[in-house]
DSSP file (Angstrom, degrees, kcal/mol; ACC not computed):
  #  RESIDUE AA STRUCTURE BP1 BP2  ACC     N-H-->O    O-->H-N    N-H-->O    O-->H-N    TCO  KAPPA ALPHA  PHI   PSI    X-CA   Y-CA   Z-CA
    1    1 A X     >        0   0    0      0, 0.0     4,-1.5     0, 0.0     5,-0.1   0.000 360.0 360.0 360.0 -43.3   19.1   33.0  110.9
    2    2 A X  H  >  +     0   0    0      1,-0.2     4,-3.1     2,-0.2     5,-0.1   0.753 360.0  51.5 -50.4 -42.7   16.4   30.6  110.8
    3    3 A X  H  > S+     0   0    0      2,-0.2     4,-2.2     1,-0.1    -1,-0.2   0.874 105.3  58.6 -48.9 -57.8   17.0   29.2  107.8
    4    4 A X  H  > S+     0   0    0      2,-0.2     4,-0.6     1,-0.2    -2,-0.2   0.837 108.7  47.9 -33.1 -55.7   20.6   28.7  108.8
    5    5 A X  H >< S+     0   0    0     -4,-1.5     3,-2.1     2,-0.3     4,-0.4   0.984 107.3  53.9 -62.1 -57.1   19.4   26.7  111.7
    6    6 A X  H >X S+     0   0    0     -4,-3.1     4,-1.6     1,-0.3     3,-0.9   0.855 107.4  53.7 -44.9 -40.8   17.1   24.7  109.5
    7    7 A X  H 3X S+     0   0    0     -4,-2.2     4,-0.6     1,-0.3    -1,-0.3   0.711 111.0  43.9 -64.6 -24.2   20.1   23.9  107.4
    8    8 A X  H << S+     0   0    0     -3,-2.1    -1,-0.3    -4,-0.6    -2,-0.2   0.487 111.0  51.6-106.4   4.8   22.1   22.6  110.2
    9    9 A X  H <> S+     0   0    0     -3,-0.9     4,-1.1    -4,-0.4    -2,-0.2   0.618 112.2  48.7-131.8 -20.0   19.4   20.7  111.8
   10   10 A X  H  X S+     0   0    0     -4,-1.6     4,-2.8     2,-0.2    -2,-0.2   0.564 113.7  46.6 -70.3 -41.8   18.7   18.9  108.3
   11   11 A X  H  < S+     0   0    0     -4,-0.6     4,-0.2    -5,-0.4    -2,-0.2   0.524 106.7  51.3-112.3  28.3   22.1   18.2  107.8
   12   12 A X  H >> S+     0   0    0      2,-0.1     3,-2.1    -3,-0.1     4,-1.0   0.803 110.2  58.4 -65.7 -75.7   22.6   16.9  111.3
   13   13 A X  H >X S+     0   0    0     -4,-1.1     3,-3.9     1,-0.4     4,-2.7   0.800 109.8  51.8 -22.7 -78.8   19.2   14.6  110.1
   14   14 A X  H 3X S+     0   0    0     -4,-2.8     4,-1.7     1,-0.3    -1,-0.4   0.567 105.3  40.6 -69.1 -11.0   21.4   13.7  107.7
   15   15 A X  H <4 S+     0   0    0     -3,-2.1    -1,-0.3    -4,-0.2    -2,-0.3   0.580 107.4  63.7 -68.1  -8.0   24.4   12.6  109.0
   16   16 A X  H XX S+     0   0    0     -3,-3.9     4,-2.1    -4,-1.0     3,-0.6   0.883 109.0  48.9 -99.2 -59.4   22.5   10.8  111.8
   17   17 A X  H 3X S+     0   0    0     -4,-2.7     4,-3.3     1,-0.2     5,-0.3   0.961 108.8  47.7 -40.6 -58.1   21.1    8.6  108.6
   18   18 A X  H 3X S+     0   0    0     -4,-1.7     4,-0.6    -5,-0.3     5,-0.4   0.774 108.4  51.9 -66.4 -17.0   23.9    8.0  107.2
   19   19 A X  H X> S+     0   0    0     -3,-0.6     4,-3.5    -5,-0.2     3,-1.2   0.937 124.3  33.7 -70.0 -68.8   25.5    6.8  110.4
   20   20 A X  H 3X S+     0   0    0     -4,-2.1     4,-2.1     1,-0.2    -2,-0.2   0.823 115.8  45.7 -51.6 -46.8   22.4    4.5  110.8
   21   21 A X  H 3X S+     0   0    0     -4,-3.3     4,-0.9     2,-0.2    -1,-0.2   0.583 110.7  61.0 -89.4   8.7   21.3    3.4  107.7
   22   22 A X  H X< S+     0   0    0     -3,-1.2     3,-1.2    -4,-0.6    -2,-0.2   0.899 112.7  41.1 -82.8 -68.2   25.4    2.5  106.7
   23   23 A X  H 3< S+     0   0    0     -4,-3.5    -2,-0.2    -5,-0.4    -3,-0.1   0.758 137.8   8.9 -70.8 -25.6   25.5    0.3  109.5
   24   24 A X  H 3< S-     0   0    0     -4,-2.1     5,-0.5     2,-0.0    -1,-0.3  -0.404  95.7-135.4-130.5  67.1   22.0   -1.7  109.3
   25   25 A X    XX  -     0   0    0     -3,-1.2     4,-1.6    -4,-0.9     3,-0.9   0.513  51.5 -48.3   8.8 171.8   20.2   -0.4  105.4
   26   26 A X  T 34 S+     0   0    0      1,-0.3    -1,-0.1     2,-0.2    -4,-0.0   0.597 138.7  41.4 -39.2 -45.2   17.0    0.5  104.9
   27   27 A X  T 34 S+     0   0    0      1,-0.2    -1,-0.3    -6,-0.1    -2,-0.1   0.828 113.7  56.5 -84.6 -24.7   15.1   -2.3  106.6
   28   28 A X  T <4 S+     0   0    0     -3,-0.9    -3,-0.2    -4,-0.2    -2,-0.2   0.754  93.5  75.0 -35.5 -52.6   17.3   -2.3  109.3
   29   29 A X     <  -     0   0    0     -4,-1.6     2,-0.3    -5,-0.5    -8,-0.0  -0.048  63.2-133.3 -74.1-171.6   17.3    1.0  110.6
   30   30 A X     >  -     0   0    0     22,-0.0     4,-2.1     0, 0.0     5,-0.1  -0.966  19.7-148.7-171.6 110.7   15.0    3.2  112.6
   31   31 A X  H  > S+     0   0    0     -2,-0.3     4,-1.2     2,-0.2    14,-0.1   0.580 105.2  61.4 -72.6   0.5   13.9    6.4  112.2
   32   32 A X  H  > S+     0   0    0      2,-0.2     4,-2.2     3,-0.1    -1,-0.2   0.968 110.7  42.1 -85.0 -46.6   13.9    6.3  116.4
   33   33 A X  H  > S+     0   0    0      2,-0.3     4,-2.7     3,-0.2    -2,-0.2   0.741 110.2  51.3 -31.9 -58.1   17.5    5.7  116.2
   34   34 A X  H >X S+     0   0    0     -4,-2.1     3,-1.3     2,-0.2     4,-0.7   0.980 111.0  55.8 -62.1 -89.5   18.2    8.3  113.4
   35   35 A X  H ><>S+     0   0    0     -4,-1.2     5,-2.0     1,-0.3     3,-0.7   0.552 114.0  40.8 -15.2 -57.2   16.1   10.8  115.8
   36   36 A X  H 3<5S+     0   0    0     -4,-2.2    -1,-0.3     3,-0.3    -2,-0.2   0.915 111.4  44.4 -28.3 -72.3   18.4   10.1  118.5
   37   37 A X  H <<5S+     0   0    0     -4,-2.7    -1,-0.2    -3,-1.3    -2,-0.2   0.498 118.4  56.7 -85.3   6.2   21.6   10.0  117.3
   38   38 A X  T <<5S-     0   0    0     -4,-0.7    -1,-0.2    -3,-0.7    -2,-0.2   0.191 105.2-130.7 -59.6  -8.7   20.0   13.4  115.5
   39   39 A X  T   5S+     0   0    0     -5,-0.4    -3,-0.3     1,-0.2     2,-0.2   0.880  70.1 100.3  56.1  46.0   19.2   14.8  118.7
   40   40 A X  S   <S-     0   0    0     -5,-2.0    -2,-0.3    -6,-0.1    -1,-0.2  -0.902  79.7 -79.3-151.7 158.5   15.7   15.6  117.8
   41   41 A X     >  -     0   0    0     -2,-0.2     4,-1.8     1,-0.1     3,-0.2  -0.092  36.3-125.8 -64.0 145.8   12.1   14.2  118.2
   42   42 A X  T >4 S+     0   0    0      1,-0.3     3,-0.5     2,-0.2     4,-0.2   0.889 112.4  62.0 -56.1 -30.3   11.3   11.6  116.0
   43   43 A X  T >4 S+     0   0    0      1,-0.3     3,-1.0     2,-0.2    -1,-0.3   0.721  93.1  66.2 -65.8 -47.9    8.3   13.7  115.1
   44   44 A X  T >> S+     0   0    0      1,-0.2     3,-5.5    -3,-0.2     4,-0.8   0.963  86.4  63.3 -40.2 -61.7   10.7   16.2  113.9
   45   45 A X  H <X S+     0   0    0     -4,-1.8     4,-0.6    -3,-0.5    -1,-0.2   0.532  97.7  64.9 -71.6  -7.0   12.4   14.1  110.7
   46   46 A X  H <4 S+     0   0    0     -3,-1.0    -1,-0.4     2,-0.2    -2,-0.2   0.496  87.7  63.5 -91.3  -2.6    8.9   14.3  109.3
   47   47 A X  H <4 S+     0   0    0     -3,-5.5    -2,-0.2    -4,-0.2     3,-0.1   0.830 119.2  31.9 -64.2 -47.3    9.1   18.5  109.0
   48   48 A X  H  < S+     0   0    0     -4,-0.8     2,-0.3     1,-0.2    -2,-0.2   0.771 127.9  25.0-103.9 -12.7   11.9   17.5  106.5
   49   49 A X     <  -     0   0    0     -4,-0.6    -1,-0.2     1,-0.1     6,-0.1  -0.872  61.7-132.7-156.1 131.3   10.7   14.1  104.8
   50   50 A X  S    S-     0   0    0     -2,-0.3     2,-0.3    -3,-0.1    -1,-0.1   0.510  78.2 -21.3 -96.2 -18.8    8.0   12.6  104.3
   51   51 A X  S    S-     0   0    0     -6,-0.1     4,-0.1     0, 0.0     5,-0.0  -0.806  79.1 -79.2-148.6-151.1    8.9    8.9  105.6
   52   52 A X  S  > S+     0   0    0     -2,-0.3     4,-1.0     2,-0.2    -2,-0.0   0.903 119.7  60.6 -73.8 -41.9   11.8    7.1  106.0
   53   53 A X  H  > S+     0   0    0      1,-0.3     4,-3.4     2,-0.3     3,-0.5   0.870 104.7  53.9 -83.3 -29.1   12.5    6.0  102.3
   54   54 A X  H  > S+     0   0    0      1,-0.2     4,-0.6     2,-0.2    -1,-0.3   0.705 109.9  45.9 -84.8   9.9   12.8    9.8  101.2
   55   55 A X  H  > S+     0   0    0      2,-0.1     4,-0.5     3,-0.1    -2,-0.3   0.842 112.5  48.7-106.9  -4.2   15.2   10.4  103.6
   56   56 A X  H  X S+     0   0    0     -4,-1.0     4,-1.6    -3,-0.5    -3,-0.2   0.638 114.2  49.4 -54.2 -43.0   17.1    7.2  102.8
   57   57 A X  H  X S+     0   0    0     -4,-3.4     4,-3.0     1,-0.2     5,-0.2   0.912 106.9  51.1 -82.0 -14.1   17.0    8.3   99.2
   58   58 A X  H  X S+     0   0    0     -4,-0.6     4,-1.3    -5,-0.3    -2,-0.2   0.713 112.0  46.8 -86.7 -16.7   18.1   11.7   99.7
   59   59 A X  H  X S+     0   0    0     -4,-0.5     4,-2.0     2,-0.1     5,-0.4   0.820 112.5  49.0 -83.0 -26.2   21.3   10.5  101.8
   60   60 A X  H  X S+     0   0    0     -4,-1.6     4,-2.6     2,-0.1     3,-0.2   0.925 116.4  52.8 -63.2 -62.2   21.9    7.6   98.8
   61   61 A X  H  X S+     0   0    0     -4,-3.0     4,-1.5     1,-0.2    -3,-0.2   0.722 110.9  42.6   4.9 -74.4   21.4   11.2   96.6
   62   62 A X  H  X S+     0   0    0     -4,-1.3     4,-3.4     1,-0.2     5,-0.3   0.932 113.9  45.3 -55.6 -59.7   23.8   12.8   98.4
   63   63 A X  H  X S+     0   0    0     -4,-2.0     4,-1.7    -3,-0.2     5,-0.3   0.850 111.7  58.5 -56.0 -26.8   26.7   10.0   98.7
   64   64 A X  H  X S+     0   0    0     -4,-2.6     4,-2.5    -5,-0.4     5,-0.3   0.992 105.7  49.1 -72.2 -50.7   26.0    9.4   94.8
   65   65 A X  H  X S+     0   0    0     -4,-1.5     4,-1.6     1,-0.3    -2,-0.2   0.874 113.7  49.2 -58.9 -43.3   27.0   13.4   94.1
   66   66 A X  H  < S+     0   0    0     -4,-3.4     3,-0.4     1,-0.3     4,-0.3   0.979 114.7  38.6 -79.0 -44.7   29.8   12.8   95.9
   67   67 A X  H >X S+     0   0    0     -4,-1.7     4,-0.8    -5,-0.3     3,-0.7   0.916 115.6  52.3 -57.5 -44.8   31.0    9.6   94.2
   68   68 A X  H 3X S+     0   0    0     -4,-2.5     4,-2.0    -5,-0.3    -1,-0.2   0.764  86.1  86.6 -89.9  -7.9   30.1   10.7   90.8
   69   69 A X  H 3< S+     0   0    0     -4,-1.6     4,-0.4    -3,-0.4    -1,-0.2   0.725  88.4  50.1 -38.4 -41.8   31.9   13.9   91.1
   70   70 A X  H X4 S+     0   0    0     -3,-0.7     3,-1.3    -4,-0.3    -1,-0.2   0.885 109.0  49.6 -47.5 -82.2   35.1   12.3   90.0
   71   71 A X  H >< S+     0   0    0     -4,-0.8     3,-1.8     1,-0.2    -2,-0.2   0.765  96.5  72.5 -68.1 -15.1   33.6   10.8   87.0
   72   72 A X  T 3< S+     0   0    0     -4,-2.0    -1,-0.2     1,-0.2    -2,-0.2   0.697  93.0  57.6 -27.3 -55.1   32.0   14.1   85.9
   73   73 A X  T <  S+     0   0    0     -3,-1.3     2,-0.3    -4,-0.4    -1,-0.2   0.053  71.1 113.1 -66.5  18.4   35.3   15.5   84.9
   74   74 A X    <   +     0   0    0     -3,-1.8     2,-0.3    13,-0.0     3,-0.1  -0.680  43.4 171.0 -77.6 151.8   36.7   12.9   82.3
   75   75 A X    >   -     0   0    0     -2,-0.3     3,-2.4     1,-0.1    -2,-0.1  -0.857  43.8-124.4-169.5 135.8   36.8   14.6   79.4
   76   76 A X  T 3  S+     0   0    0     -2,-0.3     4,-0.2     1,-0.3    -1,-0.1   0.859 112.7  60.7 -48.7 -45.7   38.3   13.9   75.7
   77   77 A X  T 3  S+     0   0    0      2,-0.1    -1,-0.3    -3,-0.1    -3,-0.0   0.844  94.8  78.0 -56.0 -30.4   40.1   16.9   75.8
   78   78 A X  S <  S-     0   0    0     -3,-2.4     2,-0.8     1,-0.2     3,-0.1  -0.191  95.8 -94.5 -64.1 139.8   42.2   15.7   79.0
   79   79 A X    >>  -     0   0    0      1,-0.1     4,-1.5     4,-0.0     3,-1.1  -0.626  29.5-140.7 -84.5 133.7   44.9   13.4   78.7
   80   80 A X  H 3> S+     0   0    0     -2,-0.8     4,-2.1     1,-0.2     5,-0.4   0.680  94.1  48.2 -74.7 -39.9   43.7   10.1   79.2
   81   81 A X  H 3> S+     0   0    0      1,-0.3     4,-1.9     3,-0.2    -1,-0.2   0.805 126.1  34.5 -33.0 -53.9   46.8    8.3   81.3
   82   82 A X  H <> S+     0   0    0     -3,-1.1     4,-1.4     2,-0.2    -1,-0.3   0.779 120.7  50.8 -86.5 -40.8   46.7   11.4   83.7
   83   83 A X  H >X S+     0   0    0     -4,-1.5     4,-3.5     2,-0.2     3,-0.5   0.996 114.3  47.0 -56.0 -67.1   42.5   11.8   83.3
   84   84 A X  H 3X S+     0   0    0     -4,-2.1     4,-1.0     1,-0.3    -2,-0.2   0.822 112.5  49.4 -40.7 -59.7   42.3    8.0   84.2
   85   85 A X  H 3X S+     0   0    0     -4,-1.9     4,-1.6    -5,-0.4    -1,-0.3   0.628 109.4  47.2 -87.1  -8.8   44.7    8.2   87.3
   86   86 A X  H <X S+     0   0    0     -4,-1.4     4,-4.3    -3,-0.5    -2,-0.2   0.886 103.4  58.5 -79.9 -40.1   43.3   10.9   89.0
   87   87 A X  H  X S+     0   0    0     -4,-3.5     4,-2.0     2,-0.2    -2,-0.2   0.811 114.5  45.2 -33.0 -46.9   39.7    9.6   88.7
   88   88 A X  H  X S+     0   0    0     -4,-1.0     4,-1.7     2,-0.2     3,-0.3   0.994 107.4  51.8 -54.4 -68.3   41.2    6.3   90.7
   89   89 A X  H  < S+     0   0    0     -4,-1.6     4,-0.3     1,-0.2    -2,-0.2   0.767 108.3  56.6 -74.7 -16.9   42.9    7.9   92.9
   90   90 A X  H >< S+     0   0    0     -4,-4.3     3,-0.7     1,-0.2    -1,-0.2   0.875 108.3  49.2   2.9 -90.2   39.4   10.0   93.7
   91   91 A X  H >X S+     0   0    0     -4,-2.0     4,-1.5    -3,-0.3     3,-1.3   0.648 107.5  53.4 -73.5 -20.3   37.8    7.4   94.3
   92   92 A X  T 3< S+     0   0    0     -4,-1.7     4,-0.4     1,-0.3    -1,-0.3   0.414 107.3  44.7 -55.3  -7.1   40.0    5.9   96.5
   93   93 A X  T <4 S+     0   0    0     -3,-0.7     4,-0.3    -4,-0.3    -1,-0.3   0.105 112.4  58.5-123.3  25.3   40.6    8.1   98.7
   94   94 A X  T <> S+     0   0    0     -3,-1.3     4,-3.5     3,-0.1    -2,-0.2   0.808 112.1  49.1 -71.3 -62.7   36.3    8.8   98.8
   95   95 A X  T  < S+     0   0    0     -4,-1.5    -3,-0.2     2,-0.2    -2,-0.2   0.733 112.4  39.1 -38.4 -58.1   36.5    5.7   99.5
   96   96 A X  T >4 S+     0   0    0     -4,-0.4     3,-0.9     1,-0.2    -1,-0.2   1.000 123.0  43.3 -68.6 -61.4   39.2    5.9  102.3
   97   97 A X  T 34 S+     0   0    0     -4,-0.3    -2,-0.2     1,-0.2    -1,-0.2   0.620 121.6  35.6 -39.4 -39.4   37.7    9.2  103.7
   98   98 A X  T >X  +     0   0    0     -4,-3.5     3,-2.0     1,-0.1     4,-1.2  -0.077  66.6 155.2-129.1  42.5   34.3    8.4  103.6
   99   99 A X  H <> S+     0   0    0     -3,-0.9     4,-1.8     1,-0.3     5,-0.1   0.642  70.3  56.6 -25.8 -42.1   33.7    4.8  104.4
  100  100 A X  H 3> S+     0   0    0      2,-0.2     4,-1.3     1,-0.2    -1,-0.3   0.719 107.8  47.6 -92.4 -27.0   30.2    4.8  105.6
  101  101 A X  H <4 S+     0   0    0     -3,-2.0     4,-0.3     2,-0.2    -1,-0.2   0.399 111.4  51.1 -91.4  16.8   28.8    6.4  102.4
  102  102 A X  H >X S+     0   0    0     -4,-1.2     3,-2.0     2,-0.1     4,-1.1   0.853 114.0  49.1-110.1 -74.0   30.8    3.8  100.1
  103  103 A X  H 3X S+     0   0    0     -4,-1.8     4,-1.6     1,-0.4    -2,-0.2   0.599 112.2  49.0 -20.2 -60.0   29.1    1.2  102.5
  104  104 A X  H 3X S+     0   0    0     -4,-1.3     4,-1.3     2,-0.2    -1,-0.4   0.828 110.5  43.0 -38.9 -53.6   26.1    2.7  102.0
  105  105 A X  H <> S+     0   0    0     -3,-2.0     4,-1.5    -4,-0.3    -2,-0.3   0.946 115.0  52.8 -94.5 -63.3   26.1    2.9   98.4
  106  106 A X  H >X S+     0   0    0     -4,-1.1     3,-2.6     2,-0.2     4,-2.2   0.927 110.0  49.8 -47.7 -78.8   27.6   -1.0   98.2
  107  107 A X  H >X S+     0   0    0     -4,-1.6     3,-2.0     1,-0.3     4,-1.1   0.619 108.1  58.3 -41.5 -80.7   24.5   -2.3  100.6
  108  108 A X  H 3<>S+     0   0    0     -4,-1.3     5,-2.0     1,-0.3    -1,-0.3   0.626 115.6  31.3  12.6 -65.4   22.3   -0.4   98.1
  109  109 A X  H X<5S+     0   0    0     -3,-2.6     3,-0.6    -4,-1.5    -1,-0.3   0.568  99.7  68.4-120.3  11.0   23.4   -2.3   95.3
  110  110 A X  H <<5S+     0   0    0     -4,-2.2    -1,-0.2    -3,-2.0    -2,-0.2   0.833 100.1  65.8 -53.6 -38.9   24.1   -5.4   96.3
  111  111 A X  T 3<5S-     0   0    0     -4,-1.1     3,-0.3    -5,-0.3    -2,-0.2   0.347 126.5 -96.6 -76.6  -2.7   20.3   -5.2   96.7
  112  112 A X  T < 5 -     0   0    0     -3,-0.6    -3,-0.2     1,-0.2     5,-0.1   0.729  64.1 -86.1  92.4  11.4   19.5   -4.9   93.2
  113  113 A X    > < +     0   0    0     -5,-2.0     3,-1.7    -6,-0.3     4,-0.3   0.638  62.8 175.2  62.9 -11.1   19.4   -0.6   93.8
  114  114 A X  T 3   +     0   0    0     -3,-0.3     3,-0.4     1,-0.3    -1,-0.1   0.594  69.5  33.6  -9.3 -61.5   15.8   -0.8   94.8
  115  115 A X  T 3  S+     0   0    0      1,-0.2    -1,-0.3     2,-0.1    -2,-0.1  -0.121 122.2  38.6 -80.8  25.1   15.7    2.8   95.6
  116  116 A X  S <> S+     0   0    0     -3,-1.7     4,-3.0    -8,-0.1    -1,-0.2  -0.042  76.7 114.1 179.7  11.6   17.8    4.6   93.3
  117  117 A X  H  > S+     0   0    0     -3,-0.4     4,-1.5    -4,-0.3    -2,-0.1   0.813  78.5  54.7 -59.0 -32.1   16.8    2.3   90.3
  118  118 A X  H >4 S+     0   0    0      2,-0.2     3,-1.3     3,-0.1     6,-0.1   0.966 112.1  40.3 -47.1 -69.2   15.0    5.8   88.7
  119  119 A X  H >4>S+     0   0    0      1,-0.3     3,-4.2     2,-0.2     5,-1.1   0.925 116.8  53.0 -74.4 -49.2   18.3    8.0   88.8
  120  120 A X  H 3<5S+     0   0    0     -4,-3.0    -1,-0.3     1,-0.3    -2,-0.2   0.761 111.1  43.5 -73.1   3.0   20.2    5.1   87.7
  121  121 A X  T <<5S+     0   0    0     -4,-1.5    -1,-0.3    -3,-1.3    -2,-0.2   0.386 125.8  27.0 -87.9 -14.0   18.1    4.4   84.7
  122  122 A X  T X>5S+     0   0    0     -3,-4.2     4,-2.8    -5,-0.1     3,-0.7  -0.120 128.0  13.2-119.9-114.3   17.8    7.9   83.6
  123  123 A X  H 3>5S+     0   0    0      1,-0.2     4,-1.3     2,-0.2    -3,-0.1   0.769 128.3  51.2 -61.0  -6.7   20.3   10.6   84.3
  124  124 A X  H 3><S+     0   0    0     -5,-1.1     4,-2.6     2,-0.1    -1,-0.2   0.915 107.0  43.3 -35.4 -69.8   22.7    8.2   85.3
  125  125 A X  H <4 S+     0   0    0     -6,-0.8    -2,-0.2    -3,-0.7     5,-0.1   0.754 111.0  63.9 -70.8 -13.5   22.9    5.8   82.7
  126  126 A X  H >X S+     0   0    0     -4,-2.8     4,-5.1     1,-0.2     3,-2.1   0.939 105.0  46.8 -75.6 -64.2   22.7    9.3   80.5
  127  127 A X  H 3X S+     0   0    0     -4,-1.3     4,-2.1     1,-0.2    -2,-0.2   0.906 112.3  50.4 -45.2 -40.9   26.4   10.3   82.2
  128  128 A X  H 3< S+     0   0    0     -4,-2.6     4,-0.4     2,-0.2    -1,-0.2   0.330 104.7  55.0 -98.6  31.6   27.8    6.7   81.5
  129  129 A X  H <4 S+     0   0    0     -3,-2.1    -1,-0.2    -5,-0.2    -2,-0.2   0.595 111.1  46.9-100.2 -39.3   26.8    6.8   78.1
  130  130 A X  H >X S+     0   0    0     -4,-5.1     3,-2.4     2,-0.2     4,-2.3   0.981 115.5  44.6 -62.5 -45.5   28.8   10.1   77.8
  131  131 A X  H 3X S+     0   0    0     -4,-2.1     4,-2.0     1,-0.3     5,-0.4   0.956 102.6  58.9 -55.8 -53.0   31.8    8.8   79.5
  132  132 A X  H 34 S+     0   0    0     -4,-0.4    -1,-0.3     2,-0.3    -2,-0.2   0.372 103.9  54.0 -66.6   8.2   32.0    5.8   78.0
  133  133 A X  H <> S+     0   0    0     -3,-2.4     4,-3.1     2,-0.1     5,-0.4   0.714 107.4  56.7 -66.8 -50.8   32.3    8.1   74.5
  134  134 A X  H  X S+     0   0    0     -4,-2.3     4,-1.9     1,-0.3    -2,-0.3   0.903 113.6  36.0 -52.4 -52.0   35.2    9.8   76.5
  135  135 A X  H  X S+     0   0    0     -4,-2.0     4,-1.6     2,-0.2    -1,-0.3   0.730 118.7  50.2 -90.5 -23.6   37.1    6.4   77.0
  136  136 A X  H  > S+     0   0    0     -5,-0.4     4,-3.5     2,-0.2     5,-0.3   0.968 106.3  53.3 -79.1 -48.4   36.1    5.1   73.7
  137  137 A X  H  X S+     0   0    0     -4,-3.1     4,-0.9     2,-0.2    -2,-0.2   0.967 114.4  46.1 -21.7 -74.3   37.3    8.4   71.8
  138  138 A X  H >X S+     0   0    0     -4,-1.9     3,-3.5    -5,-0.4     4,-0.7   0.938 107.5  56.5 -58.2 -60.9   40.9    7.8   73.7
  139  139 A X  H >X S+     0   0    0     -4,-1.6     4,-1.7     1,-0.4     3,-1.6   0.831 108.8  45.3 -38.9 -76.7   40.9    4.0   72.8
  140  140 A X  H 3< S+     0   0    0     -4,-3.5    -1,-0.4     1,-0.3    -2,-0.2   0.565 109.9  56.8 -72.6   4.8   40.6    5.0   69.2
  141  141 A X  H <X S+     0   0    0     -3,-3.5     4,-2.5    -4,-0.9    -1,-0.3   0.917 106.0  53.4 -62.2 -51.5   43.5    7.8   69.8
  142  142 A X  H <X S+     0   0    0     -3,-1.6     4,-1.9    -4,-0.7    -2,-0.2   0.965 107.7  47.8 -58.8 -75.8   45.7    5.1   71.0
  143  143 A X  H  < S+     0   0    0     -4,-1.7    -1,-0.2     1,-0.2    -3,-0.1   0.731 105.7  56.1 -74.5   7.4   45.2    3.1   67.9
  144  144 A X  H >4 S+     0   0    0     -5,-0.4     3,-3.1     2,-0.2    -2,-0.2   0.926 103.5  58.7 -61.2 -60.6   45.8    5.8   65.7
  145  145 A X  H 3< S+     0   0    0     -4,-2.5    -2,-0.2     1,-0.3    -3,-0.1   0.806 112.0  41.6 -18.7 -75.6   49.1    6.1   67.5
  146  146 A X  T 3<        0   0    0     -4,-1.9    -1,-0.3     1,-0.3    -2,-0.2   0.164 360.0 360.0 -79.3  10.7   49.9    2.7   66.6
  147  147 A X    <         0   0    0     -3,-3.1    -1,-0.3    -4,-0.1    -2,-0.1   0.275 360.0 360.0-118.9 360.0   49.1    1.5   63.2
């Protein structure tokens, strides 16, 4: 039961971040604010992180899972016209649905990624190396088709 709690009161934390740091980013925000609109002592959000910027990266984390979810399932085998348009229309309605973590994630890297330069430089960039086999693969399907 405790555990349970902890889990809801962590991911309270984190929606209370994501509220905040969507609307003024990292230097912007306030971990008094985040506490607030968390309903808990400020004092608390240091039980679960250890300053501000790991709980800032662990909500970009989180909005990234959810965004890359999408691209996760392209796959050679799929066909690409049908692969291709469901992946759009994904993200677009992430996008519609969840506004304040695609705001999030834009402010982030408008900024040159500061905080989330590691993942994208490793297992990131490792996933769009694979994907972009998956779209190159179909390209050269296509021009089998045709010559």
């Amino acid at each position: 039961m405790e555990q349970k709690k902890s889990a809801q009161k962590r991911q309270q934390l984190l929606n209370a971040a994501l509220d905040v740091f969507s609307v003024y980013g990292f230097n912007g925000a306030s971990l008094d604010e985040i506490a607030q609109l968390a309903d808990m002592h400020k004092s608390n959000i240091f039980y679960y992180y250890e300053n501000k910027e790991a709980l800032y990266v662990e909500v970009l984390t989180t909005v990234m899972q959810k965004w890359l979810a999408p691209l996760q399932s392209l796959e050679s085998e799929l066909e690409p016209t049908e692969a291709l348009s469901h992946y759009i229309m994904t993200k677009i309605e992430i996008s519609r649905t969840q506004p304040k973590a695609s705001k999030l994630f834009a402010l982030e890297v408008i900024q040159g990624a500061p905080h989330i330069l590691p993942i994208l430089k490793g297992p990131l960039k490792k996933l769009f190396k694979r994907k972009a086999k998956v779209i190159l693969n179909w390209q050269a399907q296509v021009l089998k088709l045709k010559w």
